[in-house]
C-alpha positions in Angstrom: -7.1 -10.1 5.8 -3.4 -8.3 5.8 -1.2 -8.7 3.3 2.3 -9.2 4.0 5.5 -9.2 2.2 8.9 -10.1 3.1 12.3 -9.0 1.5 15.2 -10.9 3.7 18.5 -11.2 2.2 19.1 -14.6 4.4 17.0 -17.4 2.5 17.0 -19.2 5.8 15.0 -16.4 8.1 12.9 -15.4 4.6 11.7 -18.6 4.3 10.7 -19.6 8.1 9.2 -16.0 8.4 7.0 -16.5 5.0 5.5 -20.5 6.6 5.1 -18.7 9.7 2.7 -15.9 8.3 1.3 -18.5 5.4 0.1 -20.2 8.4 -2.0 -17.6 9.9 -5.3 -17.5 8.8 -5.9 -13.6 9.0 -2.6 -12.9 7.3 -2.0 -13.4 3.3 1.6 -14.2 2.6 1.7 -12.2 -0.6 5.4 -11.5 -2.0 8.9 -12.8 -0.4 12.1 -11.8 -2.1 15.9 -11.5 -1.6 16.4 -8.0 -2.8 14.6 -4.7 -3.0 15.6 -5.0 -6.7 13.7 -8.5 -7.0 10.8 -7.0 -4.9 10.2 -4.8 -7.2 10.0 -7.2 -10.6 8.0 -10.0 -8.0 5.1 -7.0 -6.3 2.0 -8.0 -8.0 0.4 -4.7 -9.3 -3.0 -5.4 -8.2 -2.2 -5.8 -4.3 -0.8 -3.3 -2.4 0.8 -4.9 0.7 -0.3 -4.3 4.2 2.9 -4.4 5.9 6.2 -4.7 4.4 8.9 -7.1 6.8 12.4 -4.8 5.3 15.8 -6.1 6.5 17.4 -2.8 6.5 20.8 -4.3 5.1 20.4 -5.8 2.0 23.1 -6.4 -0.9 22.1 -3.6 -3.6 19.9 -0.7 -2.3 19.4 -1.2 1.5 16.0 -1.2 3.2 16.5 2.1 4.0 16.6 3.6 0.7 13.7 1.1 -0.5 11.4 2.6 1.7 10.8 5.6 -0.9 11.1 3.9 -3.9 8.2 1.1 -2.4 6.3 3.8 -1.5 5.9 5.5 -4.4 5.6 2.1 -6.4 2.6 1.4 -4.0 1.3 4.9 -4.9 1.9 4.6 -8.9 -0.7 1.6 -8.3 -3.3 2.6 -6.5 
């Protein structure tokens, strides 16, 4: 199974996106948030996602610079 995450800004394309891949049954909708800052309070620590789905402009740090910071979060809990 791939876990997926989502953080979209636009509660509208967040929440269609997250049905969408809740539906699938070889995909596990894991964490969906509005903001890389709210990601990273929401990320369970005992799943590591698969694939992150990262609008690149978010309010507060952009996708772009979340891309380090998740990365070494997903590190710190391996």
């Amino acid at each position: 199974m791939i876990s997926v995450d989502i953080i979209e800004d636009i509660e509208e394309i967040r929440n269609t996106v997250s049905e969408f891949i809740g539906l699938q049954p070889e995909l596990l909708m894991n964490t969906a948030a509005a903001s890389v800052e709210e990601y990273l309070v929401k990320q369970p620590t005992e799943l590591n996602p698969d694939v992150i789905i990262l609008d690149i402009g978010l309010p507060g740090i952009s996708g772009l610079s979340a891309i380090e910071i998740i990365k070494k979060n997903c590190q710190i809990l391996k």
